[in-house]
TORKE-452692 format. One record per residue (C-alpha): x, y, z; residue in one letter. Coordinates in nm, 4 decimals, always signed. Layout:
<nodes>
xx,yy,zz,code
X,Y,Z,A
...
</nodes>
This chain:
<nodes>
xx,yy,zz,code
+13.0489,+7.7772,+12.2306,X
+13.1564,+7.4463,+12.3097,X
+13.4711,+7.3607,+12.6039,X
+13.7195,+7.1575,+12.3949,X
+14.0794,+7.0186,+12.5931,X
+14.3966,+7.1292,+12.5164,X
+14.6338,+6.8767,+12.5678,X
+15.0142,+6.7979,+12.5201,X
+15.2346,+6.5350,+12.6269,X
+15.6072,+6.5780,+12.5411,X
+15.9125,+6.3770,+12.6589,X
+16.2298,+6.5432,+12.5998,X
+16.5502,+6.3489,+12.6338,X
+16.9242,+6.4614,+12.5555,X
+16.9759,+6.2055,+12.2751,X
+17.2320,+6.3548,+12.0020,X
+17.0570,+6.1750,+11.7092,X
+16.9665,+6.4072,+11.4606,X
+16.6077,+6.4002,+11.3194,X
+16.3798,+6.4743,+11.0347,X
+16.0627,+6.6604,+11.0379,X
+15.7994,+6.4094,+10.9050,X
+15.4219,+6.4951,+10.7996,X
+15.1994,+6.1795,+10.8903,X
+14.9012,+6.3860,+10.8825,X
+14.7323,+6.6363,+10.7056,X
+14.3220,+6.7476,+10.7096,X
+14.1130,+7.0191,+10.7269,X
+13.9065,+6.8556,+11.0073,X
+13.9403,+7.0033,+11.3336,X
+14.2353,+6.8454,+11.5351,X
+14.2729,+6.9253,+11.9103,X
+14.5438,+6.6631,+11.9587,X
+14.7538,+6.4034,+11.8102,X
+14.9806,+6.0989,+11.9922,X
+15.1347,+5.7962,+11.8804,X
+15.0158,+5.5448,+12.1194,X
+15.2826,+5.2334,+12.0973,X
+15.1569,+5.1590,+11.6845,X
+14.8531,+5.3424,+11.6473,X
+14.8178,+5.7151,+11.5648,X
+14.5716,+5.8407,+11.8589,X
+14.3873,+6.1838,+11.6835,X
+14.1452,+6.4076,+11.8795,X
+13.8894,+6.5987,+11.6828,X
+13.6451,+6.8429,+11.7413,X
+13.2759,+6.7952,+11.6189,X
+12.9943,+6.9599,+11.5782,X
+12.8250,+6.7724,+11.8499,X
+13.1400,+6.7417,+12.0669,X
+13.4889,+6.6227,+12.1062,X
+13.5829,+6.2664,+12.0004,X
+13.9502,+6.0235,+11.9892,X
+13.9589,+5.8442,+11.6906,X
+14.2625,+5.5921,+11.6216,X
+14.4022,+5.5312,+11.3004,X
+14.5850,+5.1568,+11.3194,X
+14.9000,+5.1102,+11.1095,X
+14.8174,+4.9916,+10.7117,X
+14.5019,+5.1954,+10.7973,X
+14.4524,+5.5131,+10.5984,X
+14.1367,+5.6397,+10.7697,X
+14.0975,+5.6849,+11.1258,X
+13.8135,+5.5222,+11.2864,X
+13.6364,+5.6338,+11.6173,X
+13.7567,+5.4369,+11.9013,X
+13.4059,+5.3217,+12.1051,X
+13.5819,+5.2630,+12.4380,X
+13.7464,+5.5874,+12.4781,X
+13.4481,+5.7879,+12.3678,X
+13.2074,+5.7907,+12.6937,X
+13.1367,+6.1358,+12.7037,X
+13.0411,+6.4214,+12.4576,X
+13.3843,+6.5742,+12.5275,X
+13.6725,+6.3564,+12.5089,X
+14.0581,+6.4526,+12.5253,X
+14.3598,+6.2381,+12.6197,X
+14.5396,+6.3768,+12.9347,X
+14.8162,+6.1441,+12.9591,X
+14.9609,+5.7851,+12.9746,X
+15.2095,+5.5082,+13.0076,X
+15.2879,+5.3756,+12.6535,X
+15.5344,+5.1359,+12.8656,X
+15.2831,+4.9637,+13.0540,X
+15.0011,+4.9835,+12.8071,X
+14.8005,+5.2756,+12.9948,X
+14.6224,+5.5606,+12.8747,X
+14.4428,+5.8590,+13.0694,X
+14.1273,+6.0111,+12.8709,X
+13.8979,+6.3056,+13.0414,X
+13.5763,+6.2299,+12.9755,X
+13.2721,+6.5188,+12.9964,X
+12.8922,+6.4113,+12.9467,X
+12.7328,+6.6807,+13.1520,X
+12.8695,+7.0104,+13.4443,X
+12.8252,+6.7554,+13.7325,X
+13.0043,+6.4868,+13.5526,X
+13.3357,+6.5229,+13.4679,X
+13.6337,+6.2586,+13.5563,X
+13.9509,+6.0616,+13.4360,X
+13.9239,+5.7368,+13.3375,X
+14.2414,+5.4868,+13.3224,X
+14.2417,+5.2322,+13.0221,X
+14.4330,+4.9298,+12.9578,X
+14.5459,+4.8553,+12.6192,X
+14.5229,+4.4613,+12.6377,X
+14.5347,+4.2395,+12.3046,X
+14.4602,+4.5928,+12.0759,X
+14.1923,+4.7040,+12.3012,X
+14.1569,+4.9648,+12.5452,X
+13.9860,+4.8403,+12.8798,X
+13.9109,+5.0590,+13.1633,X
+14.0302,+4.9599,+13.5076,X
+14.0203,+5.3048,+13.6633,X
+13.8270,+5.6184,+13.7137,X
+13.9137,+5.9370,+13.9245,X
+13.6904,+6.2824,+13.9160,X
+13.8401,+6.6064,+13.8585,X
+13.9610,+6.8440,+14.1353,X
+13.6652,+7.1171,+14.2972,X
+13.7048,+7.3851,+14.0630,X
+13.5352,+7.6560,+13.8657,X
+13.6304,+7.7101,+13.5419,X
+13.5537,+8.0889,+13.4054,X
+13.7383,+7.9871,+13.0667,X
+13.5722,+7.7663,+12.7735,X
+13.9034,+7.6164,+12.7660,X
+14.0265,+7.3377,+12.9931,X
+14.3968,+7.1641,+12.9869,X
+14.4851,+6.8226,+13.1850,X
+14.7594,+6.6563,+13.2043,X
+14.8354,+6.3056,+13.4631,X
+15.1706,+6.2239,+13.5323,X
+15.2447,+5.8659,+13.4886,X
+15.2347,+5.7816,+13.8037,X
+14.9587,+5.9657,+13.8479,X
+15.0370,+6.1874,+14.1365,X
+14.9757,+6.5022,+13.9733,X
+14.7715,+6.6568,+13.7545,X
+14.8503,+6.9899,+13.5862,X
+14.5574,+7.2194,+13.4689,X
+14.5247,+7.5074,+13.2227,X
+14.1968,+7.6827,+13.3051,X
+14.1139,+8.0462,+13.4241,X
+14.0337,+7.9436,+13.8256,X
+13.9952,+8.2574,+14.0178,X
+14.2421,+8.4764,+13.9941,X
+14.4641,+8.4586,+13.7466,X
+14.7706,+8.6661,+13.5269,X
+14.5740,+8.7393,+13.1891,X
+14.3974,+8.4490,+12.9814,X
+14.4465,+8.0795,+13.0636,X
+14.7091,+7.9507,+13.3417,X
+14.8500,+7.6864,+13.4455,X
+14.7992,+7.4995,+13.7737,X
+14.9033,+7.2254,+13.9495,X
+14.6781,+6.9533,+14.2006,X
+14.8212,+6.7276,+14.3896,X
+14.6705,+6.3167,+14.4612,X
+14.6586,+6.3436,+14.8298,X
+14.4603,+6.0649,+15.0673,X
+14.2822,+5.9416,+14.8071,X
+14.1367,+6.3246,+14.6475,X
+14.3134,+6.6178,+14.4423,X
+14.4083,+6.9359,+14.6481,X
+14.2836,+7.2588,+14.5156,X
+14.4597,+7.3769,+14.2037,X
+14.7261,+7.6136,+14.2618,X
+14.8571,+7.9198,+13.9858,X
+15.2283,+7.8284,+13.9042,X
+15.2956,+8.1736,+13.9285,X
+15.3878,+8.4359,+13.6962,X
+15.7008,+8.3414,+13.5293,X
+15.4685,+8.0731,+13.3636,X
+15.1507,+8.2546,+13.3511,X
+15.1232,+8.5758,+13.1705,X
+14.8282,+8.8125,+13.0116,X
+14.8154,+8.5453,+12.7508,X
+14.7096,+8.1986,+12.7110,X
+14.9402,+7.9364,+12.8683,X
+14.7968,+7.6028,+12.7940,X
+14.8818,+7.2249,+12.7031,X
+15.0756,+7.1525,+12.9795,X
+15.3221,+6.8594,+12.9817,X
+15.6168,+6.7348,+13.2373,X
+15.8716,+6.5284,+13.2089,X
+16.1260,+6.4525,+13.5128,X
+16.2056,+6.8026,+13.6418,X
+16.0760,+7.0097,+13.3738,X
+15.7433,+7.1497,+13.2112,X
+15.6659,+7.1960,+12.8392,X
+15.3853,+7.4171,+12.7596,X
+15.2317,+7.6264,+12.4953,X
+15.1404,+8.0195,+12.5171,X
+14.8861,+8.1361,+12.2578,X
+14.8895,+8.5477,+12.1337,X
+14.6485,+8.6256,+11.8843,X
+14.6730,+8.3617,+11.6416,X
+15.0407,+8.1956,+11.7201,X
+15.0948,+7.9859,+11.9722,X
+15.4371,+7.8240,+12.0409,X
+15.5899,+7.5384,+12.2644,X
+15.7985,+7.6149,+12.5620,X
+15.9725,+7.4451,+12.8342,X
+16.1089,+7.5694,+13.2350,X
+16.2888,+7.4064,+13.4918,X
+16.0911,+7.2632,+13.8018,X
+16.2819,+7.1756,+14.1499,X
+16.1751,+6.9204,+14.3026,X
+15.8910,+7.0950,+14.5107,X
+15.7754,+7.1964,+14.1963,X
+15.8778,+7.5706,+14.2567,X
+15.9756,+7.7296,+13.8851,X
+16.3416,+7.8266,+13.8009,X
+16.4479,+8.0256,+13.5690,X
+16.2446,+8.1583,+13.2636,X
+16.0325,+7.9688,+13.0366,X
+16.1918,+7.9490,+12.6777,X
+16.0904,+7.8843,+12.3931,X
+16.1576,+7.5600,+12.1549,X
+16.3100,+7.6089,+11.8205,X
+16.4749,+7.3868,+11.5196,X
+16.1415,+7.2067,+11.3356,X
+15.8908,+7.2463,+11.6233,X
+15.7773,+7.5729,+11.6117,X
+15.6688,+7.7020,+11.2854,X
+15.6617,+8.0867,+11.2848,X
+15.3568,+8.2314,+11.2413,X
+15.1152,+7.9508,+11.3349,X
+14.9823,+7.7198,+11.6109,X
+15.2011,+7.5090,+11.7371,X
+15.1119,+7.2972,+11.9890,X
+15.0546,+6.8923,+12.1390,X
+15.4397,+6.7967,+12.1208,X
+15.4931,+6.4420,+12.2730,X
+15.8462,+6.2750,+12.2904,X
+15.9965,+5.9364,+12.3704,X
+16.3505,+5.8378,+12.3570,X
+16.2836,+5.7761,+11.9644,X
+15.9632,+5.9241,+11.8650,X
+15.8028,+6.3187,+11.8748,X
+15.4902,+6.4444,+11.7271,X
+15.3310,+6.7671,+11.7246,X
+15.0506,+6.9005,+11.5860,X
+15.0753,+7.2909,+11.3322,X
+14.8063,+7.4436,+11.2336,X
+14.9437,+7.7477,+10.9583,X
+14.7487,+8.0600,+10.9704,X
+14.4760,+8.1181,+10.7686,X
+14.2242,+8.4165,+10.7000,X
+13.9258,+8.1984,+10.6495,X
+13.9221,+7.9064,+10.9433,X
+13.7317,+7.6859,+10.7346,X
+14.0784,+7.6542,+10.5031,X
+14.2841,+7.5824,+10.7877,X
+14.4966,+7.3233,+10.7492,X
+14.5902,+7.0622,+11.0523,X
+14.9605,+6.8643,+10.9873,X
+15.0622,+6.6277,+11.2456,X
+15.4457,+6.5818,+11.2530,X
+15.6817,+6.3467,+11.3493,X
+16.0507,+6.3376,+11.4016,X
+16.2577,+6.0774,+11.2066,X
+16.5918,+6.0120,+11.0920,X
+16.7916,+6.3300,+10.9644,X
+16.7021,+6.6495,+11.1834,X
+16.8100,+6.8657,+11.3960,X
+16.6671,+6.8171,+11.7693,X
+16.4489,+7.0557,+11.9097,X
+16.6591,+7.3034,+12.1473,X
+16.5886,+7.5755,+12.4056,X
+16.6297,+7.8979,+12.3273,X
+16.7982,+8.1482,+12.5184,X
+17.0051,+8.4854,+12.4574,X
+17.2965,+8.4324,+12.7442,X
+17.4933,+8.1354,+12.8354,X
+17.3494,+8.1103,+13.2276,X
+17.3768,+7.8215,+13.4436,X
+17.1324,+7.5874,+13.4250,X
+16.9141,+7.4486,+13.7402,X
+16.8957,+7.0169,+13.7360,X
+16.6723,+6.8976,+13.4877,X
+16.5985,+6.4728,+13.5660,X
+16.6643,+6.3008,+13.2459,X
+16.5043,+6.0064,+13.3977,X
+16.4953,+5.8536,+13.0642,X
+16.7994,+5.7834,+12.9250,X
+16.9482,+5.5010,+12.8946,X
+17.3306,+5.4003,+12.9947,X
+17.5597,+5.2176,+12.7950,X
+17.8398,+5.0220,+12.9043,X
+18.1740,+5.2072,+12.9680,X
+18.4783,+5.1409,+12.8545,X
+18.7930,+5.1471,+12.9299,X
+19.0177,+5.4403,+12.7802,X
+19.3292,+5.2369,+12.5940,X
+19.4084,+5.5940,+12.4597,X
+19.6969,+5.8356,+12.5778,X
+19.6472,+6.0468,+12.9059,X
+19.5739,+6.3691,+12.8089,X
+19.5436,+6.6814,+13.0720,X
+19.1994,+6.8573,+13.1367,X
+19.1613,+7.2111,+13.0508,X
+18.8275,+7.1594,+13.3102,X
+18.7266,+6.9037,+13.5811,X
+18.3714,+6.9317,+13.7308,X
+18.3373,+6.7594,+14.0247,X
+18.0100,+6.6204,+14.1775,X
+17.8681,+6.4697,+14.5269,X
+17.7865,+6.1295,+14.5747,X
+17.5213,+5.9958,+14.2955,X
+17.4984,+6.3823,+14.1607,X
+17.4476,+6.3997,+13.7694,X
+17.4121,+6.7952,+13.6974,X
+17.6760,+7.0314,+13.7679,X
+17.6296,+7.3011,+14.0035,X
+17.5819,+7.6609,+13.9463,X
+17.9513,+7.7212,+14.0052,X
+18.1392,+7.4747,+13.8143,X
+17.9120,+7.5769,+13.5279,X
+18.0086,+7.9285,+13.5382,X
+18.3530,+7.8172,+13.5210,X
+18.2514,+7.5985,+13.1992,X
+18.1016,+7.9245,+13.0287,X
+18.4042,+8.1183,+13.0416,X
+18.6288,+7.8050,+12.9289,X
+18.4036,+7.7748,+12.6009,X
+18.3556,+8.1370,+12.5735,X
+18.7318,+8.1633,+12.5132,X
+18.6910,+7.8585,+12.2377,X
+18.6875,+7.8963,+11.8552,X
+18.3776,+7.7884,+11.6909,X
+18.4369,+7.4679,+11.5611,X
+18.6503,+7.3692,+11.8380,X
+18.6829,+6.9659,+11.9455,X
+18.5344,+6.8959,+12.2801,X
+18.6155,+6.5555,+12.4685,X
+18.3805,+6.5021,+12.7257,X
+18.4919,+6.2194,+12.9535,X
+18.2498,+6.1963,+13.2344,X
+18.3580,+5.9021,+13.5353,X
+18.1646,+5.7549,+13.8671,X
+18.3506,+5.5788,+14.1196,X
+18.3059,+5.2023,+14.2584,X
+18.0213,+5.2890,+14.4649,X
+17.6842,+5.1164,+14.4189,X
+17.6066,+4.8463,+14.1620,X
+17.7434,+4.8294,+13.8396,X
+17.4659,+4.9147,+13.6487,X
+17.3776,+5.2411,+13.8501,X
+17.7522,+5.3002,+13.8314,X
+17.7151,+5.3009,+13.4982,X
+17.4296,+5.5151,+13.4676,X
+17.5547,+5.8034,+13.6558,X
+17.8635,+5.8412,+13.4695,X
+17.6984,+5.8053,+13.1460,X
+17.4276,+6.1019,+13.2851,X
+17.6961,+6.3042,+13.4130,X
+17.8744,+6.3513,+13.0492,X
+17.5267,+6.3569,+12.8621,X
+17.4077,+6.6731,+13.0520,X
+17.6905,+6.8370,+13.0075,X
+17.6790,+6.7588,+12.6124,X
+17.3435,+6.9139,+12.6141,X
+17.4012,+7.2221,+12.8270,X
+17.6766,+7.2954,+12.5832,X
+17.4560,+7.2548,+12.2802,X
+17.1840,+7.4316,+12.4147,X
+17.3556,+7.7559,+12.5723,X
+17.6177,+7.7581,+12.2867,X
+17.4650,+7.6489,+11.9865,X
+17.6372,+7.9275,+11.8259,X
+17.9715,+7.7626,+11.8793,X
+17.9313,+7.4634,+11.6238,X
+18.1444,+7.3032,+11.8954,X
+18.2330,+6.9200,+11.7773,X
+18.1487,+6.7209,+12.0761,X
+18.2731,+6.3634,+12.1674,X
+18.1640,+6.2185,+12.4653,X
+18.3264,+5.9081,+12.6915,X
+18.1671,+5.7519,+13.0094,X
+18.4242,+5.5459,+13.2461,X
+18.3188,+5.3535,+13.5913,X
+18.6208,+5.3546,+13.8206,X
+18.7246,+5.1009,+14.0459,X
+18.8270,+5.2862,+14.3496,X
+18.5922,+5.4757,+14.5816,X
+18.6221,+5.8661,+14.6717,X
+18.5448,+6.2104,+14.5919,X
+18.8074,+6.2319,+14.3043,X
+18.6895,+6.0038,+14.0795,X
+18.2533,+6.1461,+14.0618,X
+18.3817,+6.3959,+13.7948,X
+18.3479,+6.5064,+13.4467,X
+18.6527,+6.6399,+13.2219,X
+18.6501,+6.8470,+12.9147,X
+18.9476,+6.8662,+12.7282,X
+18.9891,+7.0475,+12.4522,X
+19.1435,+6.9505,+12.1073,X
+19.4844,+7.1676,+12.0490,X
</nodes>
């Protein structure tokens, strides 16, 4: 039985756009992975004489092997920088060699300029997971190393004096008796998929910054995961997801492998979870500010004001539990102003940017712990031009 990768990049971002679910692939081939690489659609399929990246360029309606990325009989990309034109492909031709090589997209052709080999490990799975951060300081592994909690885990290497330290187990609110695989991050958080049986669906946990777990991993809903299948290889930009379902099928050889991508007119992909708890920081190192402006509307008193430290974006655990029981007590339906403010400190662009985070988390923490609510959310960002304490704050006023 041949090793194949399992890989997943997905970049999650608190934009309110809504989004459509969008098939721009269907085939009964064998897909381990799908990414949209700047124009071209990047697919990885599995072969009967190993595992090969194939890009399909737009106008194109096949996909055609791509020569340079293909070095080794198993091939899998484990990560990238669409930004800068990089893109990080594992690369197997024998046991003994095994590494990571960086490419260069340059005038719509990939160019290596990098290679790095893989950690020490041994591998008791036929499955193997990678994926590089960006800036390549980490590499996150699904394998069975050692011990581990059931199936597949998930472990994490660090780039250290020029070599990877030895993979560690993230522990078991990650890993469980099933298979946790295609592991992703993005800022402070890690996206994942757990396999039982058949299904497999996409999660996503909180990481602080020592990249010790918080909280419970849950479980992505709206178009992601489809119930009942394999759902798996989400990637997101600030515009752009895909993901890769495979519906369940008694005979394998009928299985059919949709790639998806969001568009205009759907709901956003949300976390799932039964109880309105706090929630730890998650870096949202992608979005972008806008400019503020300044209110010409009437003054209107704050039912809540969360206040923050200097250059803080996330609300701590206890001004959010006194934001749960103020929208606990609201009607579903209820307009919410949030009106979020950073003081003169710093540069006018960062100044910017922090107010504009501080009222976008807060938006998403109330549409992901009440989505119940149907709450109708506005949001406002202000820069100040005084310095002090009182003016890093958020305020939510509701509509009477």
């Amino acid at each position: 039985m041949k090793r194949h990768i399992y890989t997943i990049a997905l970049l999650l971002t608190v934009a309110s756009a809504a989004h459509a679910q969008t098939s721009i692939k269907e085939t009964r081939e064998k897909v381990a992975d799908v990414l949209l690489f700047r124009e071209n659609l990047l697919l990885t399929k599995q072969e009967s004489d190993g595992q090969f990246i194939y890009l399909e360029r737009p106008g194109s309606k096949e996909a055609q092997k791509e020569p340079n990325l293909n070095t080794g009989h198993i091939n899998a990309v484990v990560g990238g920088s669409p930004a800068v034109g990089e893109l990080y492909v594992y690369q197997k031709s024998s046991r003994r060699d095994e590494k990571i090589s960086i490419y260069q997209y340059v005038n719509g052709a990939f160019e290596k300029k990098e290679e790095r080999a893989l950690p020490r490990m041994r591998n008791n799975s036929y499955n193997l997971g990678l994926y590089l951060t960006e800036d390549k300081s980490s590499l996150y592994i699904s394998a069975e190393l050692g011990k581990s909690y059931g199936h597949d885990d998930i472990y994490l290497s660090k780039w250290e004096n020029g070599k990877w330290t030895k993979p560690k187990n993230m522990g078991k609110k990650i890993n469980t008796q099933e298979a946790e695989f295609a592991p992703f991050i993005m800022g402070d958080s890690l996206f994942f998929s757990r396999k039982k049986d058949a299904d497999a669906y996409v999660y996503g946990v909180a990481l602080n910054p020592s990249g010790i777990v918080l909280g419970e991993p849950a479980k992505l809903s709206g178009s992601i995961n489809r119930e009942n299948g394999f759902n798996a290889y989400y990637r997101r930009s600030n515009e752009q997801a895909t993901w890769l379902t495979v519906a369940n099928s008694v005979n394998p050889a009928e299985a059919v492998y949709t790639a998806y991508t969001l568009g205009e007119g759907s709901r956003k992909a949300e976390l799932v979870q039964e109880e309105p708890l706090p929630l730890q920081p998650v870096k949202k190192d992608s979005i972008v500010p806008v400019p503020a402006k300044a209110s010409q509307e009437k003054v209107t008193a704050a039912d809540l004001v969360l206040h923050y430290s200097f250059n803080e974006v996330f609300a701590v655990d206890t001004e959010l539990k006194k934001l749960n029981k103020l929208l606990a007590r609201q009607a579903n339906g209820a307009a919410i102003n949030i009106k979020s403010y950073s003081d003169a400190t710093g540069s006018q662009e960062a100044r910017q940017r922090v107010s504009f985070k501080r009222g976008a988390y807060v938006k998403w923490y109330i549409d992901k712990y009440f989505p119940g609510k149907s709450f109708l959310i506005n949001t406002e960002s202000v820069v100040i031009e005084e310095k002090g304490s009182e003016q890093r704050r958020t305020e939510i006023i509701i509509a009477k």
